[in-house]
N, CA and C atoms of all chains as a GROMACS GRO file, in nm:
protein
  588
    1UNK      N    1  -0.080   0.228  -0.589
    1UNK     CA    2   0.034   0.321  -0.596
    1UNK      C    3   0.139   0.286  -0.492
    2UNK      N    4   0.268   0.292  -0.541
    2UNK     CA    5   0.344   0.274  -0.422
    2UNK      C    6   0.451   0.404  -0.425
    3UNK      N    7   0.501   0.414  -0.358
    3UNK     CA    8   0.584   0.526  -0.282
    3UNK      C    9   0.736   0.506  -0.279
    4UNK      N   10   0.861   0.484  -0.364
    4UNK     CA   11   0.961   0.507  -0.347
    4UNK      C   12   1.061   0.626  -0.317
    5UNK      N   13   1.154   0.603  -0.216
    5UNK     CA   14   1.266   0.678  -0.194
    5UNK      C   15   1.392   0.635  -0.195
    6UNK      N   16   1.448   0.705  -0.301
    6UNK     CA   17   1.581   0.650  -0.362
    6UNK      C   18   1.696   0.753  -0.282
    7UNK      N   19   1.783   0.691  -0.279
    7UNK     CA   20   1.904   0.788  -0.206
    7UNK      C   21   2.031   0.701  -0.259
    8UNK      N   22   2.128   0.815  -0.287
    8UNK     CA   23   2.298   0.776  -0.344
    8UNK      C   24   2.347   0.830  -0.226
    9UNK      N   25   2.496   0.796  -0.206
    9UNK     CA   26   2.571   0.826  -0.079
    9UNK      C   27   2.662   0.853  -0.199
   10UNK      N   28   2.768   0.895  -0.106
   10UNK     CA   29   2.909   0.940  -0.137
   10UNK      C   30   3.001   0.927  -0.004
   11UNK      N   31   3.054   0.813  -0.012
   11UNK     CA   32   3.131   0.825   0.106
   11UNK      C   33   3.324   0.862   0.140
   12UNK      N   34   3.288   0.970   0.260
   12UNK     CA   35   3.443   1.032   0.292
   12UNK      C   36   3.529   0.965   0.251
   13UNK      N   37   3.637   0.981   0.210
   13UNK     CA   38   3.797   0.950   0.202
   13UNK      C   39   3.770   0.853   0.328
   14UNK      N   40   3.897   0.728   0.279
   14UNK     CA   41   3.907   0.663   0.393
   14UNK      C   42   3.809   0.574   0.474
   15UNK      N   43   3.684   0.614   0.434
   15UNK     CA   44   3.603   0.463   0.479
   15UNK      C   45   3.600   0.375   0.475
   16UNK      N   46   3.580   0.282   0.600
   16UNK     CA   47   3.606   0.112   0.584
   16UNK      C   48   3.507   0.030   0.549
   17UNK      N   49   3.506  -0.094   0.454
   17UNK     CA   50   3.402  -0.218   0.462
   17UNK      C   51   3.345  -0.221   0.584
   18UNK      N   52   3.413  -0.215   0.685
   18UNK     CA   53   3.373  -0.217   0.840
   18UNK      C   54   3.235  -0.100   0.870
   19UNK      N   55   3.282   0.011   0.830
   19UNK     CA   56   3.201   0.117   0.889
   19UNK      C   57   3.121   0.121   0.787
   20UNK      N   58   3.096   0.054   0.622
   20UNK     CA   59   2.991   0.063   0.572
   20UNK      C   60   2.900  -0.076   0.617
   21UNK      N   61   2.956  -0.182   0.664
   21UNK     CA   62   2.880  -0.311   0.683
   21UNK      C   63   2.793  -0.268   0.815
   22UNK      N   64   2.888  -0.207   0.938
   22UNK     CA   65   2.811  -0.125   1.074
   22UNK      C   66   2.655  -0.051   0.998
   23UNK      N   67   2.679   0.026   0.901
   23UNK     CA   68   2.594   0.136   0.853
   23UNK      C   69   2.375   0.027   0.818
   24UNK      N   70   2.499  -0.061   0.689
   24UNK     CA   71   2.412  -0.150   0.638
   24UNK      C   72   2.320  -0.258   0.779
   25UNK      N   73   2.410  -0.285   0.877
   25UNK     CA   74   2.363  -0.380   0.977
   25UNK      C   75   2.249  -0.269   1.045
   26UNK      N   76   2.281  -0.141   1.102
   26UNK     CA   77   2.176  -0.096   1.145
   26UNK      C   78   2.079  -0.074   1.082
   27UNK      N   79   2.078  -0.028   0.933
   27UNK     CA   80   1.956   0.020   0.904
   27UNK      C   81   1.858  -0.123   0.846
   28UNK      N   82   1.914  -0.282   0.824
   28UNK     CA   83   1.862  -0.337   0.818
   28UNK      C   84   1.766  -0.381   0.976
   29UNK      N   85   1.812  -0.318   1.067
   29UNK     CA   86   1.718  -0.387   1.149
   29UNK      C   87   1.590  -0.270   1.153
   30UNK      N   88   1.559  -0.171   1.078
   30UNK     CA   89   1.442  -0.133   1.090
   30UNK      C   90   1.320  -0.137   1.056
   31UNK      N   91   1.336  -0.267   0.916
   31UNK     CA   92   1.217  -0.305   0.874
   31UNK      C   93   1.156  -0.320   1.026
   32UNK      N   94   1.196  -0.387   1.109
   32UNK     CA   95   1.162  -0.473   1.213
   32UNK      C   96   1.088  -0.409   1.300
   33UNK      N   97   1.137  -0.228   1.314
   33UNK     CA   98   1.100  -0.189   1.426
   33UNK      C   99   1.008  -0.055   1.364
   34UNK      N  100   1.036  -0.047   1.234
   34UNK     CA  101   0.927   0.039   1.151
   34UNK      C  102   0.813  -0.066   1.060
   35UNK      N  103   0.662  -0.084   1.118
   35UNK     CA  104   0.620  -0.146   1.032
   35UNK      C  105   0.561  -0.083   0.906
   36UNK      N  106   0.527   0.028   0.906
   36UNK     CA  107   0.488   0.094   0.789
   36UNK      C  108   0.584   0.096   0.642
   37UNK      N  109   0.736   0.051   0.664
   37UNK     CA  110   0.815  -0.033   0.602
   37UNK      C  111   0.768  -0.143   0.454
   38UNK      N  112   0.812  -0.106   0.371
   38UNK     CA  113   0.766  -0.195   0.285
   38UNK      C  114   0.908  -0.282   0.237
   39UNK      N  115   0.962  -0.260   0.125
   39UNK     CA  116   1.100  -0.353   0.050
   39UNK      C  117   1.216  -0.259   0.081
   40UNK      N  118   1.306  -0.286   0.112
   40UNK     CA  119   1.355  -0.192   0.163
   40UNK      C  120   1.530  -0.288   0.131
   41UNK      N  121   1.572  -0.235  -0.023
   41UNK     CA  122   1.731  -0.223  -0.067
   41UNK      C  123   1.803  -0.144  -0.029
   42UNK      N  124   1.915  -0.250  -0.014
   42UNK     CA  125   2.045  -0.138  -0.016
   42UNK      C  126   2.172  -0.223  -0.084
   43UNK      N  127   2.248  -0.184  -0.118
   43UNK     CA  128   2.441  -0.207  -0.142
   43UNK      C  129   2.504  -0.128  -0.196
   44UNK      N  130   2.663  -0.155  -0.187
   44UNK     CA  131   2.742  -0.082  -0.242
   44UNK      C  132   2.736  -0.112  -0.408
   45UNK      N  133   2.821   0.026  -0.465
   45UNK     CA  134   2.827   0.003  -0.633
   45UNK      C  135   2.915  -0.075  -0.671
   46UNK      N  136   2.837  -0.165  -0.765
   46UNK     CA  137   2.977  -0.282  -0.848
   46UNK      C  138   3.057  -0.228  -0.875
   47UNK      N  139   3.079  -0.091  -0.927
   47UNK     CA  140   3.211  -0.077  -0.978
   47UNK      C  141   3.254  -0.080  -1.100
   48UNK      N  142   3.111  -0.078  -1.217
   48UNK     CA  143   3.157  -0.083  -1.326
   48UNK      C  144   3.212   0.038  -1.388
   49UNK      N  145   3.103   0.156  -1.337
   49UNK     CA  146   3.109   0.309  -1.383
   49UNK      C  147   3.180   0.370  -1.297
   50UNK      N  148   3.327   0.439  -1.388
   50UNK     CA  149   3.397   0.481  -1.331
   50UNK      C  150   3.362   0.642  -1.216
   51UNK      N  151   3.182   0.660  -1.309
   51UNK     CA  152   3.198   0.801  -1.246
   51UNK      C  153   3.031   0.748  -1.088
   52UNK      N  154   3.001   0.648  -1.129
   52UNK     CA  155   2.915   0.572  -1.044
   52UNK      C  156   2.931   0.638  -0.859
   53UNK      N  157   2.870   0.650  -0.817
   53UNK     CA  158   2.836   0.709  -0.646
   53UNK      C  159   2.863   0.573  -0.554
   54UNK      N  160   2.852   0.557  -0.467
   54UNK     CA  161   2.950   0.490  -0.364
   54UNK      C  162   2.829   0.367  -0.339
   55UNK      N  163   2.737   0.417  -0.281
   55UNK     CA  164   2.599   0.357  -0.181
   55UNK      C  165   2.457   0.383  -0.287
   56UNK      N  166   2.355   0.246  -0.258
   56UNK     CA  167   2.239   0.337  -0.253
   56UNK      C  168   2.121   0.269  -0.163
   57UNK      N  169   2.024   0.346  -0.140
   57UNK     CA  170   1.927   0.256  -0.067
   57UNK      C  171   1.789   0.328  -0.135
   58UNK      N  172   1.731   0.186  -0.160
   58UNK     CA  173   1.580   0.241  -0.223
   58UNK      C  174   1.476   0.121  -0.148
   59UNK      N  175   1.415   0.230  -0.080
   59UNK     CA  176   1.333   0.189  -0.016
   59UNK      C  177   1.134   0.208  -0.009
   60UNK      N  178   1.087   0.103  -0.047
   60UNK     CA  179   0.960   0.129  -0.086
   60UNK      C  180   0.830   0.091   0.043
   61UNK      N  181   0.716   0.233   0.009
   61UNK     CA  182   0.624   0.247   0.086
   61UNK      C  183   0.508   0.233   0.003
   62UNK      N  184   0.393   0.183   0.102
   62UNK     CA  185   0.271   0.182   0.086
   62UNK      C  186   0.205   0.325   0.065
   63UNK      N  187   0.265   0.470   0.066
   63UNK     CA  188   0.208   0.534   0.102
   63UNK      C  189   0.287   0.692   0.102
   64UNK      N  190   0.316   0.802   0.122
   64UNK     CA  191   0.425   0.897   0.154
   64UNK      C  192   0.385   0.919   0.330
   65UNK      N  193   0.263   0.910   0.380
   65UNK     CA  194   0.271   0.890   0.513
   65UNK      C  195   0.331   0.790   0.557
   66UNK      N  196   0.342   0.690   0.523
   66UNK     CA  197   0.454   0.562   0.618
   66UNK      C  198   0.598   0.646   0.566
   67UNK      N  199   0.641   0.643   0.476
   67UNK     CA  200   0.740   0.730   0.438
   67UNK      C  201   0.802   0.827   0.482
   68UNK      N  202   0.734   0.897   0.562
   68UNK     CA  203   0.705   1.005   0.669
   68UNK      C  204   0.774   0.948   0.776
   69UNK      N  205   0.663   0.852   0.800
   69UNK     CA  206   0.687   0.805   0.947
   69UNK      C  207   0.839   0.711   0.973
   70UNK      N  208   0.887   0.663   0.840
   70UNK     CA  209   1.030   0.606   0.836
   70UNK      C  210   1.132   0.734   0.867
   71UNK      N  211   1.094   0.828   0.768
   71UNK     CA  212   1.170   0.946   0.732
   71UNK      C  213   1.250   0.979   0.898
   72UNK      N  214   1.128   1.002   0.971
   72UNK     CA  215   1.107   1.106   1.080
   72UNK      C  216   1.146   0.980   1.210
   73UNK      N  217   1.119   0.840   1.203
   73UNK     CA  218   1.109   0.771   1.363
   73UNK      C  219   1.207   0.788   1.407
   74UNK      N  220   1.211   0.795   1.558
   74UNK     CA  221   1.368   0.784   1.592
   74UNK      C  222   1.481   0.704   1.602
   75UNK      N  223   1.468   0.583   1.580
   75UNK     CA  224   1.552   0.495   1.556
   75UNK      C  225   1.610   0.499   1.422
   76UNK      N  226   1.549   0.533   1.314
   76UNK     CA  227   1.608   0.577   1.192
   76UNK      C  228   1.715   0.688   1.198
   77UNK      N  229   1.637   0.840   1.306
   77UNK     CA  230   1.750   0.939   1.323
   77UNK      C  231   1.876   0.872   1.374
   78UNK      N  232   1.816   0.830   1.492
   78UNK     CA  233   1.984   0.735   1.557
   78UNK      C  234   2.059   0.676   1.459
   79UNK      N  235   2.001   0.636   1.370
   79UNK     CA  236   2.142   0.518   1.307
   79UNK      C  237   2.201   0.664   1.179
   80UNK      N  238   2.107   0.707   1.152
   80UNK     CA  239   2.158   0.851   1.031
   80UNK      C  240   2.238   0.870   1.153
   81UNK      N  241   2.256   0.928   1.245
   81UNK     CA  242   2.348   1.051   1.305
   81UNK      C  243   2.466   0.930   1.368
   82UNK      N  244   2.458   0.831   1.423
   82UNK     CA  245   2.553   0.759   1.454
   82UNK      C  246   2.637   0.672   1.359
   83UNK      N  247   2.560   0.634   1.197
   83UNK     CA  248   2.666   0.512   1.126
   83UNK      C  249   2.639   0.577   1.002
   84UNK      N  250   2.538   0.717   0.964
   84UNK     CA  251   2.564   0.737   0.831
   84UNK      C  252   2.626   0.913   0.840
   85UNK      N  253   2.594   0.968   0.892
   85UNK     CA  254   2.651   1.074   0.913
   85UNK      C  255   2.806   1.089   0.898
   86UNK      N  256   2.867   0.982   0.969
   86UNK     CA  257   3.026   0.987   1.036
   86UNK      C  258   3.086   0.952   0.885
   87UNK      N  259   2.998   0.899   0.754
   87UNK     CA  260   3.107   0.824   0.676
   87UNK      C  261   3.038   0.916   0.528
   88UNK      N  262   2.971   1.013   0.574
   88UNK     CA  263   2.898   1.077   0.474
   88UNK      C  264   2.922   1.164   0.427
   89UNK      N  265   3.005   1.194   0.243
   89UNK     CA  266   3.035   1.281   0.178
   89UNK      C  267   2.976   1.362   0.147
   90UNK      N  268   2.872   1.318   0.058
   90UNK     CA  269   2.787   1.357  -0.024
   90UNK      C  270   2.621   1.261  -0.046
   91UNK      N  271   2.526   1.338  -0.093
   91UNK     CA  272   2.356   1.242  -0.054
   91UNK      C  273   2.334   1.307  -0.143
   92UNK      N  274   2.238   1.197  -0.219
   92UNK     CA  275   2.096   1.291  -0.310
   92UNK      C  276   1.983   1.194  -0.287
   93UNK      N  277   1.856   1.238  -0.257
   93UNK     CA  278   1.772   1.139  -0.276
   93UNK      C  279   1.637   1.221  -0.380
   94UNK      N  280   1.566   1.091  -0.380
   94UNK     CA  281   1.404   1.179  -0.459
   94UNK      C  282   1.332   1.058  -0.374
   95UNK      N  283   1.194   1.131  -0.401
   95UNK     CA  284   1.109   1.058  -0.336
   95UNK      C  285   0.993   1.052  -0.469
   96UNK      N  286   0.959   0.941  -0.553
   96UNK     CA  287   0.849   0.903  -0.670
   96UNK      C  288   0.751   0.854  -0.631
   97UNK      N  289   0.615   0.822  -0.725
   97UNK     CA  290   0.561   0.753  -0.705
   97UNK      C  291   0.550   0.655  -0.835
   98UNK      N  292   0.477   0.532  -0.809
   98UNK     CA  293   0.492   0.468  -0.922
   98UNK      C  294   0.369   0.339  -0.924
   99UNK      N  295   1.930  -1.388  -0.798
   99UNK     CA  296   1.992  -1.200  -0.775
   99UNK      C  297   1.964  -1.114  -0.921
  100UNK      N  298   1.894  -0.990  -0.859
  100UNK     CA  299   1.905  -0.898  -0.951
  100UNK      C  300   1.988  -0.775  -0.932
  101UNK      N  301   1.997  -0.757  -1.038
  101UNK     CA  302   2.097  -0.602  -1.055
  101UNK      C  303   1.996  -0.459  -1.117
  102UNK      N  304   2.013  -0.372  -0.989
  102UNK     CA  305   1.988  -0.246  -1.042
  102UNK      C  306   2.039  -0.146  -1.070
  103UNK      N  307   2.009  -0.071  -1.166
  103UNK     CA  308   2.050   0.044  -1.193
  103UNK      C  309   1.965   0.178  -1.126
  104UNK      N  310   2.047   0.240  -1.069
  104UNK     CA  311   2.004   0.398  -0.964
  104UNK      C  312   2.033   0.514  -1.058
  105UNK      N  313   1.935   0.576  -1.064
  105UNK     CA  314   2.030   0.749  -1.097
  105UNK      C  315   1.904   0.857  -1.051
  106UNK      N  316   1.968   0.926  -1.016
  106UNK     CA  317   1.924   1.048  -0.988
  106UNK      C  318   2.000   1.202  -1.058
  107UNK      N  319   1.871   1.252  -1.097
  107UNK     CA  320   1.945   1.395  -1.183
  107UNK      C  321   1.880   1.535  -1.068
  108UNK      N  322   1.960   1.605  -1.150
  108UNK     CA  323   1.905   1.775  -1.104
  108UNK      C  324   1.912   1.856  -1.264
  109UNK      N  325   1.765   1.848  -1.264
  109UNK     CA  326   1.760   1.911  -1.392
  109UNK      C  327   1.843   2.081  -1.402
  110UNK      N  328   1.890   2.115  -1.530
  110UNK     CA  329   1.940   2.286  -1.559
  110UNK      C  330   1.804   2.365  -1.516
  111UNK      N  331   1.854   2.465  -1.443
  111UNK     CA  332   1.768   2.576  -1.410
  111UNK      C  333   1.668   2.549  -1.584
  112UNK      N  334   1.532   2.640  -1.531
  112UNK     CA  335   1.443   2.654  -1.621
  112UNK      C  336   1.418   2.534  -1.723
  113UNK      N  337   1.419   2.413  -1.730
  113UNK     CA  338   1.350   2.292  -1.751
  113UNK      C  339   1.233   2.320  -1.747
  114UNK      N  340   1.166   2.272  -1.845
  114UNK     CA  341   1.051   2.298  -1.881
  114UNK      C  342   0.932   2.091  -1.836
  115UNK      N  343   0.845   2.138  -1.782
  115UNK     CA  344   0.753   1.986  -1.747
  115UNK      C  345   0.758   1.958  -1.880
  116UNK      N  346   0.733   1.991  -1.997
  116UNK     CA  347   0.721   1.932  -2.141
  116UNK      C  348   0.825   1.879  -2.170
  117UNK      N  349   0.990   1.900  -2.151
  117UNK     CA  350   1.110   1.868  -2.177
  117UNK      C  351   1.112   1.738  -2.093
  118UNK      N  352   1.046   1.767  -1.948
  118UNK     CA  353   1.076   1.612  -1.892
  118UNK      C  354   0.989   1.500  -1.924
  119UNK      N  355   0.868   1.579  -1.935
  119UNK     CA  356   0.772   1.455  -2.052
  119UNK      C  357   0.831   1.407  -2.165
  120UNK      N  358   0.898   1.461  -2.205
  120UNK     CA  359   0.974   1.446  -2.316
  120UNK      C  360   1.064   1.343  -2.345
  121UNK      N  361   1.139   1.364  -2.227
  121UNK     CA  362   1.262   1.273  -2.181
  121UNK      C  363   1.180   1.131  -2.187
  122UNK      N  364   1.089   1.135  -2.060
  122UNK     CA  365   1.020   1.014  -2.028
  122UNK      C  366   0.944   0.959  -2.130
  123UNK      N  367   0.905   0.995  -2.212
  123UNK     CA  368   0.814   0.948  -2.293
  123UNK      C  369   0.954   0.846  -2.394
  124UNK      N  370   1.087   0.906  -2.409
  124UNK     CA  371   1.193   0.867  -2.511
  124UNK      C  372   1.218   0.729  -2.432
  125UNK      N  373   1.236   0.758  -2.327
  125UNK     CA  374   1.311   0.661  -2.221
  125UNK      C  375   1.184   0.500  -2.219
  126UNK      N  376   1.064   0.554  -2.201
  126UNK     CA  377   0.954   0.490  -2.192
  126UNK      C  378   0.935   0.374  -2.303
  127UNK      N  379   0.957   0.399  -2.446
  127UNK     CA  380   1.010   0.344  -2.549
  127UNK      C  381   1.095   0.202  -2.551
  128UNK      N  382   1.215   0.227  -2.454
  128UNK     CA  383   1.319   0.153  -2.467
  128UNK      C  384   1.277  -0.045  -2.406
  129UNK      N  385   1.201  -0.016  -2.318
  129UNK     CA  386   1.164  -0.149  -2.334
  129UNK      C  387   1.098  -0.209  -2.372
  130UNK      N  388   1.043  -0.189  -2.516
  130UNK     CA  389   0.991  -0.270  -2.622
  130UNK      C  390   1.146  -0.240  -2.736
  131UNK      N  391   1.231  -0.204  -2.734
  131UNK     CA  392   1.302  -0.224  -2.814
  131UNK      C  393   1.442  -0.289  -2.755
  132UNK      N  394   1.467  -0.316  -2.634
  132UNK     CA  395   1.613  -0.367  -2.549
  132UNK      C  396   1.531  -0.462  -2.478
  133UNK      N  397   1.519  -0.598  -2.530
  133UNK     CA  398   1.448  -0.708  -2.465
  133UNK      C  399   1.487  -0.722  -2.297
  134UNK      N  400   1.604  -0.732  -2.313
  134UNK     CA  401   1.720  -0.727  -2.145
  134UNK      C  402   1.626  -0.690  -2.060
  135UNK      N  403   1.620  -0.573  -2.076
  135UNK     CA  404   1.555  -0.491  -2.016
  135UNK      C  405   1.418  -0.507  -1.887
  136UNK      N  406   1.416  -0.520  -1.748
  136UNK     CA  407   1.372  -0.550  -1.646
  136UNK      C  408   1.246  -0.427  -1.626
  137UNK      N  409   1.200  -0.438  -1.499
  137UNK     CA  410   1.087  -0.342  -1.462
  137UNK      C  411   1.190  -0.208  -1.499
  138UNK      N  412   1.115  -0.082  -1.486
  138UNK     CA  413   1.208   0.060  -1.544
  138UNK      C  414   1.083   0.151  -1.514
  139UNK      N  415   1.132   0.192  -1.381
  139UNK     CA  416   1.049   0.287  -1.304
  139UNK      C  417   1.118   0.437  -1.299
  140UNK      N  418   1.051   0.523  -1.304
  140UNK     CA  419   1.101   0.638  -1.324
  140UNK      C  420   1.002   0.769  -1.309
  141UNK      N  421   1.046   0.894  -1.235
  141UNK     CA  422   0.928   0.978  -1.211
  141UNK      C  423   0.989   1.124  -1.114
  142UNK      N  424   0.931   1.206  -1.134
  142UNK     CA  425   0.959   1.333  -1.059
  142UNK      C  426   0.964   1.318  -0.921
  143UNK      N  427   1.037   1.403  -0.891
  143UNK     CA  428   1.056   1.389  -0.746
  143UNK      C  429   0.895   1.473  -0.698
  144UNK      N  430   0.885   1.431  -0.569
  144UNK     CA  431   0.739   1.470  -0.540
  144UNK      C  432   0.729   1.585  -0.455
  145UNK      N  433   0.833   1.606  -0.438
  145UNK     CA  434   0.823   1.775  -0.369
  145UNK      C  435   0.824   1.784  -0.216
  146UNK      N  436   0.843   1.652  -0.129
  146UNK     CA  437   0.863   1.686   0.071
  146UNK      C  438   0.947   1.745   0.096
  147UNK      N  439   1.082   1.729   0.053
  147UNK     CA  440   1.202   1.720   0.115
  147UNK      C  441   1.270   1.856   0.020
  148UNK      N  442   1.319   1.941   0.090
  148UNK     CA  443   1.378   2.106   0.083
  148UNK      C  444   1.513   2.039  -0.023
  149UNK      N  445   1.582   1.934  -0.033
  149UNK     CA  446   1.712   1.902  -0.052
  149UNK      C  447   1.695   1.757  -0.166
  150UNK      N  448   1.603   1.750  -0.203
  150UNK     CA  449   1.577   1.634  -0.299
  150UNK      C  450   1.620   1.662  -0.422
  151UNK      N  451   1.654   1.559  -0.488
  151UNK     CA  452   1.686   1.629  -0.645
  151UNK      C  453   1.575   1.614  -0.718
  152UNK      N  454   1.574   1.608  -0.846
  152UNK     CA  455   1.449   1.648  -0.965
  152UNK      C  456   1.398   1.486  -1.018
  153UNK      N  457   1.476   1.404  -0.978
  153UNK     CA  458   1.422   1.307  -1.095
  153UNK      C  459   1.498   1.172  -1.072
  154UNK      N  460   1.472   1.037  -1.084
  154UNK     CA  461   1.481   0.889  -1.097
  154UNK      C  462   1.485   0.819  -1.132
  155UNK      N  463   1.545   0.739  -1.182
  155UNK     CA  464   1.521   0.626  -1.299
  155UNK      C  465   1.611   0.503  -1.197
  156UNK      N  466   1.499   0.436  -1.199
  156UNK     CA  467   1.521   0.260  -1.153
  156UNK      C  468   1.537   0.172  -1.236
  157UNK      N  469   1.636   0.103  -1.329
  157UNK     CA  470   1.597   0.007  -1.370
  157UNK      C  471   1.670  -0.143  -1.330
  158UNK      N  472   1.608  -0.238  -1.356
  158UNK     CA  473   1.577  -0.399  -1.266
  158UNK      C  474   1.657  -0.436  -1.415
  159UNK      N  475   1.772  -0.570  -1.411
  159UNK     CA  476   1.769  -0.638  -1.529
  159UNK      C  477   1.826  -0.771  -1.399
  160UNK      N  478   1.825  -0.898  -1.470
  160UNK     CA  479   1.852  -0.989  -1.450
  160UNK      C  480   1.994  -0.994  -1.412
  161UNK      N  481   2.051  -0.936  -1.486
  161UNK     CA  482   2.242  -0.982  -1.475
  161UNK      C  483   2.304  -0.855  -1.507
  162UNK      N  484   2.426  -0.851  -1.440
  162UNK     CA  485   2.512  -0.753  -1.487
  162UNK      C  486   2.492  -0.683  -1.670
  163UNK      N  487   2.509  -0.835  -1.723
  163UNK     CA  488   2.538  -0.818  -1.910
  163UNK      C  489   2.417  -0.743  -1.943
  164UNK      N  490   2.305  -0.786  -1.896
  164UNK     CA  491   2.177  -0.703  -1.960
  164UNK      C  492   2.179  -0.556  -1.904
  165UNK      N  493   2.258  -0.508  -1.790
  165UNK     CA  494   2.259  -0.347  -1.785
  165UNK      C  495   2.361  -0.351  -1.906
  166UNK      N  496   2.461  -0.407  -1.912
  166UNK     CA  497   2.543  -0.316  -2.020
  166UNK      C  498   2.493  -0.320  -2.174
  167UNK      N  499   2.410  -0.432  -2.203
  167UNK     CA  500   2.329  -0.434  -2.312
  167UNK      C  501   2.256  -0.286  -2.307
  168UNK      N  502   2.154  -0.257  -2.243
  168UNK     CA  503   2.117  -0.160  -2.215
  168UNK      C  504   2.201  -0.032  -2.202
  169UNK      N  505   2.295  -0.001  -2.140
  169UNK     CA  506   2.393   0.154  -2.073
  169UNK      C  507   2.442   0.135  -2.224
  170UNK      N  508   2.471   0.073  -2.337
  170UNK     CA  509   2.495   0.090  -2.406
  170UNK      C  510   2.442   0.119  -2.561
  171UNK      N  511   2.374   0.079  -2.557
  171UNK     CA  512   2.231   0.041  -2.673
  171UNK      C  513   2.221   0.181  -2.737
  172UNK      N  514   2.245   0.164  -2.864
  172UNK     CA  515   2.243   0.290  -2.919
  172UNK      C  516   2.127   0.344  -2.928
  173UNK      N  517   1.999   0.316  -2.919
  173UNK     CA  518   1.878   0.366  -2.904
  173UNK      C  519   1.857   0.413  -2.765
  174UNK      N  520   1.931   0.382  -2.697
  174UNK     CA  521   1.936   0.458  -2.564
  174UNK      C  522   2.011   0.568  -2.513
  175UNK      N  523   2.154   0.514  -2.593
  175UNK     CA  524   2.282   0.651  -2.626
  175UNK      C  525   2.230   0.775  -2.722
  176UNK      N  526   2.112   0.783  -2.790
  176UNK     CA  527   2.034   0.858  -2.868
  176UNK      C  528   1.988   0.979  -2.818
  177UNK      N  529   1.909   0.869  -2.716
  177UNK     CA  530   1.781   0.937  -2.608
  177UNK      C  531   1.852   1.022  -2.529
  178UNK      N  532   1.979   0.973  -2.499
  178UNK     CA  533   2.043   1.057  -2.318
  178UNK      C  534   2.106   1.161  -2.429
  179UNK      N  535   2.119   1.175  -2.515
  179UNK     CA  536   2.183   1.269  -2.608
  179UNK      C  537   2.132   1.402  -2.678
  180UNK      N  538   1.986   1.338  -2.708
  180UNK     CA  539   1.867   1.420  -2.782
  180UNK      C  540   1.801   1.473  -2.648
  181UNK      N  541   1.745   1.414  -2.523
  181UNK     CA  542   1.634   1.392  -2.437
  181UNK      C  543   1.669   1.425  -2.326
  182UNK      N  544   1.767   1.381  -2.290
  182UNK     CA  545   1.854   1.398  -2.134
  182UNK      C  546   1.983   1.489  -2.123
  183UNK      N  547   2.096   1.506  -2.214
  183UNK     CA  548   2.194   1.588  -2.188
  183UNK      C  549   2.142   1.731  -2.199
  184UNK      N  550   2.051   1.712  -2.306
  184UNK     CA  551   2.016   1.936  -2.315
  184UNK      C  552   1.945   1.991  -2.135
  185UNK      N  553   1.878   1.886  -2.062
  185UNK     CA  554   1.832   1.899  -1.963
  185UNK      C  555   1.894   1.913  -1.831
  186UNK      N  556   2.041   1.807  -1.843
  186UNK     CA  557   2.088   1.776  -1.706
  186UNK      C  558   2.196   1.926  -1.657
  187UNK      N  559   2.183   1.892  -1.511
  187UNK     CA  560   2.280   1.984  -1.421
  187UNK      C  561   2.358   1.864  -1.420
  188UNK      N  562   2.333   1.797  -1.314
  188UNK     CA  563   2.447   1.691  -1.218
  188UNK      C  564   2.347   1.583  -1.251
  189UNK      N  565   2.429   1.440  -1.196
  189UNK     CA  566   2.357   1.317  -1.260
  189UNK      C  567   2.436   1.236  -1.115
  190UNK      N  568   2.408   1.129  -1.058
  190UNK     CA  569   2.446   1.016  -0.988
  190UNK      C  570   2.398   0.895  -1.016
  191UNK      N  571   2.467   0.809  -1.012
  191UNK     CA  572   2.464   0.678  -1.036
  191UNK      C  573   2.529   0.578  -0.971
  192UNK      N  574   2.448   0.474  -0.931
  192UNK     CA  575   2.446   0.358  -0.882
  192UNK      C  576   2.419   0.240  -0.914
  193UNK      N  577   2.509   0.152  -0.923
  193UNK     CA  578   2.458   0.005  -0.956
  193UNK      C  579   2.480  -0.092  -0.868
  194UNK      N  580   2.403  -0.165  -0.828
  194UNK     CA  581   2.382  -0.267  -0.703
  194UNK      C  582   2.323  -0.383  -0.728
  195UNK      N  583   2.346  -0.493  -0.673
  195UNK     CA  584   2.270  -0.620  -0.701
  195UNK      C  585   2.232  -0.640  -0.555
  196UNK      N  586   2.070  -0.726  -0.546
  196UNK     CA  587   2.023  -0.760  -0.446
  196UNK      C  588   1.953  -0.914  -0.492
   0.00000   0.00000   0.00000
């Protein structure tokens, strides 16, 4: 069984490539420092669908406890409250199994 | 590189588990009939998170052309018609290549 958590963004008026590439650079360094971490996507939307959401990141666990433990570490809070927070409209996520 | 397709729904108040079996079972179908068609993961949200929405659908295709083979496919325009519109509140969507 594995454990996905999917999340869409919506990002504020006015956000830059800059402040979404900042966003993407931090949260790629947490495979590194979360090992309970499994595959862990992200990018912006191509752009085909006009009514399409901005961001997404789907990120897969061994487990809903490692999931947990991503959810909750603090280096994850840090980069949410410092590079996703500041550019953040709107969020939906689910959490499946599969 | 592959291209995915993201969505996340919030089912209409009073949705019934049989209606979303329902859905899934229509949706479940589609890749024996849309060759394109990549891994296609999909499943209820699992209930941690106070702010999650209802529901997921992942699907994986090779190239851009095979999502639109697919987002378009009248056996699929059927399903979101018969299976998915009597159900949905709000819907998000994402498409990304990794």
């Amino acid at each position: 069984m594995s454990f996905r958590h999917v999340v869409t963004f919506r990002f504020v008026e006015g956000t830059t490539p800059e402040q979404v590439q900042a966003m993407v650079d931090g949260l790629r360094e947490l495979p590194e420092i979360i090992p309970e971490m499994g595959t862990y996507l992200m990018g912006p939307d191509v752009g085909i669908n006009a009514d399409s959401w901005d961001f997404t990141i789907n990120a897969d666990f061994a487990s809903q406890a490692d999931y947990l433990t991503y959810r909750d570490h603090p280096e994850h809070q840090a980069r949410i409250a410092s590079l996703v927070k500041p550019i953040l409209a709107e969020r939906t996520s689910v959490q499946f199994t599969y």
